[in-house]
N, C-alpha and C positions, 0 to 999 in steps of 0.2 A: 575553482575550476568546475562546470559544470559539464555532466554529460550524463547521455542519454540513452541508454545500452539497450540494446533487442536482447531482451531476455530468451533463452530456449524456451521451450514447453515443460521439460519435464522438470520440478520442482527445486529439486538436486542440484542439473546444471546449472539452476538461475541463479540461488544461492552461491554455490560453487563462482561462479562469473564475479556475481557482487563483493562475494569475498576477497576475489582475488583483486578488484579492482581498489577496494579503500584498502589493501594492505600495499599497493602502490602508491598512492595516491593521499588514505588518511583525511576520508569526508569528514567533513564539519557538521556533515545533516544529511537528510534522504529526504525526496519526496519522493510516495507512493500512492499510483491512483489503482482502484478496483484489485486486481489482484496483486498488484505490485507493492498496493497499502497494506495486504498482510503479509509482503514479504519484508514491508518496514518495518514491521512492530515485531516481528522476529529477529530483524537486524540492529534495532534498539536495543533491546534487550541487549545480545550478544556483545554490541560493540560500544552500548551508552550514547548512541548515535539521535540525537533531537528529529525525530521525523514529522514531518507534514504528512496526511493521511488524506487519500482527496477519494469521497466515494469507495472508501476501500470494503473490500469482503473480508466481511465476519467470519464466515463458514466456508471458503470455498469448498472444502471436502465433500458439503453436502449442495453445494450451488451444480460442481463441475460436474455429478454423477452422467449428468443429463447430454452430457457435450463427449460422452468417450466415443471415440472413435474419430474419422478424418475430418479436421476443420477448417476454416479458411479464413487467414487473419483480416479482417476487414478493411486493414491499413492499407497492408502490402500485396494482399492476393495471396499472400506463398500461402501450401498447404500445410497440416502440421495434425500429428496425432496427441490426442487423449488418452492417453491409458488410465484403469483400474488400477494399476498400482501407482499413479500420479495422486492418487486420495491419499493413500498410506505416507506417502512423504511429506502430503501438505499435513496432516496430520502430525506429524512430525516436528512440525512449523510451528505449532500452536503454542499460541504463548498465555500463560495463564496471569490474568488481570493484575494477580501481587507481585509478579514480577517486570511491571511497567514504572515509569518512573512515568506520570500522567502531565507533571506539569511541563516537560519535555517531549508535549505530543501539542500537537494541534491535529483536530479535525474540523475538514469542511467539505460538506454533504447536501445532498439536495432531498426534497422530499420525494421527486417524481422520479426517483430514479429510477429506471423497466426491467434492473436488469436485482438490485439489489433492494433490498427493504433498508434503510438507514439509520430504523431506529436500534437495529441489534450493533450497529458499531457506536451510536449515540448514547444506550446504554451501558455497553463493557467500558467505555471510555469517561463516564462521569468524573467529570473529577480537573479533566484535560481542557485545555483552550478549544473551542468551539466555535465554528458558525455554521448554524444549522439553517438552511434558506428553503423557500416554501417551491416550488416547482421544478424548472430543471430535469436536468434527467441525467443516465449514466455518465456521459461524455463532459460532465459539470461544468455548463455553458456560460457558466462568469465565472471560470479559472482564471481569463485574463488581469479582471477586474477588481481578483481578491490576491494579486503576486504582490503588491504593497504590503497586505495584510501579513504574506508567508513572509518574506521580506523582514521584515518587523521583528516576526516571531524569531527568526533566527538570528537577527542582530541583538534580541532581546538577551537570546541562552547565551551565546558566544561572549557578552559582555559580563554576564556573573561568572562564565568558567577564568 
């Protein structure tokens, strides 16, 4: 089953959603892009969960400082607030390198990305399947192109469990 949930803003609720939705449900895998990528690698950890990481943030705690206050989802229009204690929870989040299981990660990342630097997820992730592509940018504009690739990857984990 796949599906594709509008996470809330505030860090807590997102979690909280995602949670509640694979103890329905009992995902096989996550994919997470930008900040959703490190809500992946928190939910790995937690649930053993094989995730795709597409662009995701290293740091948002220190990316988002700059975004507190009213913003406006570029998708949908809707407005949506930022808070100061939206850090401390992502913070919260963090998940430290030894407690990844890396060959149950894949990352793919672009070099141009404007929004994120790529080599701080490139680096904590050594280890993990990889494709790292030379331009691009946040929105990682041959996602189409590499779903064979995720594809693969999770037909790969699902056949050794």
């Amino acid at each position: 089953m796949l599906s594709v949930p509008a996470l809330p803003p505030e860090p807590r609720e997102a979690i909280a959603l995602v949670s509640k939705m694979h103890s329905e449900t009992l995902f096989s895998g996550i994919i997470g892009s930008s900040l959703g990528g490190y809500y992946s690698m928190y939910l790995h950890r937690k649930y053993g969960l094989p995730a795709a990481l597409v662009n995701p943030a290293a740091k948002p705690y220190e990316l988002l400082v700059d975004y507190i206050g009213i913003n406006t989802n570029m998708y949908t229009g809707e407005q949506y607030e930022i808070k100061a204690e939206h850090m401390e929870q992502l913070l919260e989040l963090k998940v430290d390198r030894s407690d990844l299981v890396l060959s149950q990660l894949f990352l793919l990342t672009e070099s141009d990305d404007e929004t994120l630097d790529y080599r701080q997820a490139a680096e904590n992730l050594v280890g993990a399947r990889m494709y790292l592509s030379r331009g691009g940018d946040h929105s990682y504009t041959h996602f189409s192109a590499h779903l064979p690739a995720i594809k693969n990857f999770f037909d790969g984990i699902l056949l050794k469990s």
